[in-house]
N, C-alpha and C positions, 0 to 999 in steps of 0.2 A: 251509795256512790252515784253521781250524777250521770246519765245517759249522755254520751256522745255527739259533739255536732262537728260534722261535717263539712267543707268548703262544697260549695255547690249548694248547701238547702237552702230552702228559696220558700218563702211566701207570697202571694197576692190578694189585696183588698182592694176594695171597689170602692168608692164616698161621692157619696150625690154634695155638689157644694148648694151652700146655705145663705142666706145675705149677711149671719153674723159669720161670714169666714172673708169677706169682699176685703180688696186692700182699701176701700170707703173706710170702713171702721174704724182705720189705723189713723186715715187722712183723710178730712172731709174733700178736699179736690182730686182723692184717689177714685179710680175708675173701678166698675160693682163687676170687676175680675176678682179669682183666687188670691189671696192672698201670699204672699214668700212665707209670715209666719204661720198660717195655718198650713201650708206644702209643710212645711217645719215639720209639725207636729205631726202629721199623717206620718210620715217618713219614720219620724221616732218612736210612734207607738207601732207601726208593723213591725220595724226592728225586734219590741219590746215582745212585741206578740208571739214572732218567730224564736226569739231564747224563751216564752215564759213555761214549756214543758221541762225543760231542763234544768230549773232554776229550783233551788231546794225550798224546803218551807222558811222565811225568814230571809229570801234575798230579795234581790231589784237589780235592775240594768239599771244605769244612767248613762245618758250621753256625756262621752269627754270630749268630742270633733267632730264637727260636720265641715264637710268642704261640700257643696251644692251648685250646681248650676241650676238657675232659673230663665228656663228656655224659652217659655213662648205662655201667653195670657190667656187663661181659659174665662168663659165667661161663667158668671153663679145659672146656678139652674142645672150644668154640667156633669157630669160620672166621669171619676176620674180614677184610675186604675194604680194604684203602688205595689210597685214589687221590691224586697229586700232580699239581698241574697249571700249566706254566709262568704266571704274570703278566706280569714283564716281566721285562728286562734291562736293568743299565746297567753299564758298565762290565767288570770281574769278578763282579759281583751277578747273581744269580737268584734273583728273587722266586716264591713258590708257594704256590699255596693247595690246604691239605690236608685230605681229611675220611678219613674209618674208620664201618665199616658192620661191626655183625656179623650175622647171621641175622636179626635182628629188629628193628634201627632204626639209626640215627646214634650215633654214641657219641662222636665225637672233629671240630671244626672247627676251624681256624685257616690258620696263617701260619708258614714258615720262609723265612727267608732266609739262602742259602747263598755261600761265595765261592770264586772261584777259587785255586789257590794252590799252586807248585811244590813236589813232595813235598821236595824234596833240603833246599828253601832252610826249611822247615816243621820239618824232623826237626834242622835246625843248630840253630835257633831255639828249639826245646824240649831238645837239649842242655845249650843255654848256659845254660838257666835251672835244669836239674840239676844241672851244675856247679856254678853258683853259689848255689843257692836251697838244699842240701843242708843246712850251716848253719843258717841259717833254719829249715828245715821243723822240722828235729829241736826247735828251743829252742821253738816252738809251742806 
């Protein structure tokens, strides 16, 4: 039986940015600030980090909703602080409310919510959709 979470637990990770996380990458006339998708990602993998005790052998979180504010631009070179923090639970759902700090203020608040979900039955189901989506994608 899976151990209990809580509203209130809470993580924090630290991530020095890098030049491949800059919004440059994305856009050559973007400025060598953090990028929104890599806040993205930081955001979801602490989420992930904070359910991964909990999670049995043979699951996985995915994100189904991010609501995000992208507050303020940190520059690369930066330490930037995410904390996730249980709200609630129903079901397979975990709710979290997430912020991002770099050395000098707030830069990121919102919301994901994540679900449970067996890796085996996740990887058939994105198969089936290569299999048959291949077609498709190509005429695009």
């Amino acid at each position: 039986m899976r151990p209990s979470f809580e509203p209130g637990m809470f993580i924090e990770k630290r991530i020095n940015t890098k030049p491949d996380m800059a919004a440059s990458r994305f856009h050559q006339n973007s400025p060598q600030v953090l990028s929104s998708p890599s806040l993205i990602t930081f955001l979801q993998t602490t989420c992930a980090d904070l359910m991964a005790p909990f999670l049995d052998k043979g699951e996985m979180v995915v994100s189904i909703r991010i609501e995000l504010s992208h507050l303020a631009s940190t520059p690369i070179g930066s330490e930037v602080t995410v904390r996730a923090e249980i709200v609630k639970s129903q079901g397979g759902t975990i709710y979290f409310k997430v912020d991002a700090y770099d050395e000098t203020e707030k830069i990121a608040s919102g919301y994901i919510d994540m679900y449970i979900v067996n890796e085996e039955r996740f990887a058939r189901g994105v198969e089936r959709k290569v299999q048959s989506g291949t077609k498709k994608a190509r005429s695009v």
